[in-house]
N, C-alpha and C positions, 0 to 999 in steps of 0.2 A: 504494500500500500504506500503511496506515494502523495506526502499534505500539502507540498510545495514541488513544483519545479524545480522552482530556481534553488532549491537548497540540500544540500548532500553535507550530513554531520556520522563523524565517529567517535565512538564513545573508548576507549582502554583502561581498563583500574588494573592496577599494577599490586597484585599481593607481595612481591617482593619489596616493595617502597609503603610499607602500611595502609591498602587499601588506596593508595591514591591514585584521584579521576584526573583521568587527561581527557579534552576534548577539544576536537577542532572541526569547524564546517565549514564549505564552500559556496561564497554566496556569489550566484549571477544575477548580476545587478541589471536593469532597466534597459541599460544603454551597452549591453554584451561583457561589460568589464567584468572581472572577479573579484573578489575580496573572500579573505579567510578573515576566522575569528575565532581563537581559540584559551584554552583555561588549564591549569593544573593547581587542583586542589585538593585537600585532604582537609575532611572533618576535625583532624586533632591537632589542627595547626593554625594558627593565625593569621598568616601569612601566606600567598599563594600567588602563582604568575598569570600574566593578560598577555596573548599574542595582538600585539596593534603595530598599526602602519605607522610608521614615521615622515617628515616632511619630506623625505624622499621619494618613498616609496617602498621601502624594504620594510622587513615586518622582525620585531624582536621580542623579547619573553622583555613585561617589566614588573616589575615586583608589583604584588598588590594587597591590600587586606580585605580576608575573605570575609567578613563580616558584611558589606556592603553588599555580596551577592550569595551569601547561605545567610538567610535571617536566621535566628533561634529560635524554634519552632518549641522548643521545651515550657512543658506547665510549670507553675510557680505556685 
């Protein structure tokens, strides 16, 4: 089953690296161009990487904090 087109994602959790999620997908954008967008995170970590474009054009891992895209979903 196919929800989009234009978008083709992989998901890899790595038990060797504590359950951590890599993911990256390929977006065909509008006007034929690509773009990727990818993440590597781990629930037991604070900290996790954003694949993003730079003003060049090239694309690199920048550190991020995972708080801002895993909420805490835990009761209180």
């Amino acid at each position: 089953m196919v929800k989009y087109a234009n978008l083709q994602t992989a998901v890899v959790v790595s038990p060797d690296y504590y359950n951590t999620i890599f993911s990256v997908s390929k977006i065909i954008n509008t006007d034929g161009s690509i773009s990727y967008l990818g993440r590597i995170i781990n629930k037991k970590y604070f900290d996790g990487f954003e694949l993003k474009q730079n003003v060049a054009g090239t694309y690199q891992l920048v550190k991020m904090e995972t708080d801002r895209v895993m909420p805490d979903c835990s009761q209180q």
